[in-house]
N, C-alpha and C positions, 0 to 999 in steps of 0.2 A: 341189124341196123336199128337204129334209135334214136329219140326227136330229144333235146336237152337246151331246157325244158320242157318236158310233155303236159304243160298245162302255161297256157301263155297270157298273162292279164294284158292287155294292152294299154299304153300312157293314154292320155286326153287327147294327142296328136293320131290316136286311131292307127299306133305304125309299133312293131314288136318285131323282135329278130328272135331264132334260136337254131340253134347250131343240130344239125342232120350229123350223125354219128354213123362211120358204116366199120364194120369189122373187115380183119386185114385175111384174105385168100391164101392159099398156097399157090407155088406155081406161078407162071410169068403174069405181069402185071397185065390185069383186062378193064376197059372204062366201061363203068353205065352211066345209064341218063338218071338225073332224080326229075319227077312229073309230082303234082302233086292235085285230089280232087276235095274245093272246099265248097262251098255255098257261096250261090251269086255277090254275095254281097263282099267277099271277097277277095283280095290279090294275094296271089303266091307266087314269088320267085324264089329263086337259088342262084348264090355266087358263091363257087361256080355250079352250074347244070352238072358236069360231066365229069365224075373224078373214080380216083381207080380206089377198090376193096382197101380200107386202112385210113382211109383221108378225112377229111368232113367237109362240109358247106355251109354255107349262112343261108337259112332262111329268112327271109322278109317277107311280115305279112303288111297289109294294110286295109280299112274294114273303111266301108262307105259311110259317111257321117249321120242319113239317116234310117241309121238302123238301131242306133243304140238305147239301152241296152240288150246286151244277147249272148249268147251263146253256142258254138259253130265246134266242127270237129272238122280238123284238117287230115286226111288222109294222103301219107306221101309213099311213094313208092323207085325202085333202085330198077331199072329193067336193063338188061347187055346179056354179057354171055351168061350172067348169074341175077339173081333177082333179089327182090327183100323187099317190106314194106313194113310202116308201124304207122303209128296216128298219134294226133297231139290235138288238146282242148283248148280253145279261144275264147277268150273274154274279153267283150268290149263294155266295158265301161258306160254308166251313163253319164251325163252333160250334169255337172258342176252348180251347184244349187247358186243362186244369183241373185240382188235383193232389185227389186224394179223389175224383175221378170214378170210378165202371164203366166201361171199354172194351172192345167183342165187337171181332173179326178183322174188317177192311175200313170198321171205323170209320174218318172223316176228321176229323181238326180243322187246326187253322191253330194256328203256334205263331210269333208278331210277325208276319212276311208270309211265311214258309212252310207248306205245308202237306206235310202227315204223314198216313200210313196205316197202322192198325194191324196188325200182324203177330202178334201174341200177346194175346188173353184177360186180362187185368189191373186192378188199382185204382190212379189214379198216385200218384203220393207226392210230397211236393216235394220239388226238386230233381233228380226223376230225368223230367226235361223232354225229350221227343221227339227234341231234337239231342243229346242225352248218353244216348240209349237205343236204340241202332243194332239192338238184337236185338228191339224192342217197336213202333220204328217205322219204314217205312221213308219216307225222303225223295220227295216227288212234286214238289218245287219251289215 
């Protein structure tokens, strides 16, 4: 069995899909359950739950809005007459650098696909954008 993608960024809507892969059995067709155990802050479903050796599922996660940013390990598992399990890594994203926002010290946002930590106490202003504000934020990559 195997998670595809085994590492999941998630959009800004805090919601990522990846496809549950299971290998095909010999011998007449048997169904298992896919379960999956992540961190509260968490949703994991599968469409469908219950499929036989060879098939796959969609995973759907979804990550509570404030948690971001982080990173979670979703452990999923194949249980019936046969078993299997593998695991996949989660990344949520942080919240979208903004101008006219409040920002405290150790604030994170993403500004295009970097992200940035705030270094100073501030309101941003436009134009004065995280990569033109070296003393406000510093680079995390």
């Amino acid at each position: 069995m195997r998670v595809e993608p085994d590492r999941l960024p998630l959009g800004q809507d805090l919601t990522g899909t990846a496809t549950v892969r299971t290998e095909p059995a010999g011998g007449p067709p048997i169904v298992v359950r896919l379960s999956a155990t992540a961190p509260d802050w968490m949703t994991v479903t599968f469409d469908p739950a219950d499929i036989t050796p060879g098939a796959s599922s969609t995973m759907t996660i979804t990550a509570r809005p404030d948690v971001r940013p982080v990173i979670g390990v979703v452990h999923v598992r194949a249980t019936g007459p046969v078993s299997g399990a593998t695991e996949m890594t989660v990344e949520v994203p942080p919240v979208p650098w903004r101008p006219g926002t409040g920002y405290k010290v150790d604030d994170v946002v993403v500004h295009g696909t970097e992200w940035y930590v705030c270094r100073k106490a501030h309101t941003s202003r436009p134009g004065r954008t995280p990569p033109r504000s070296p003393a406000l934020w510093r680079h995390l990559g």
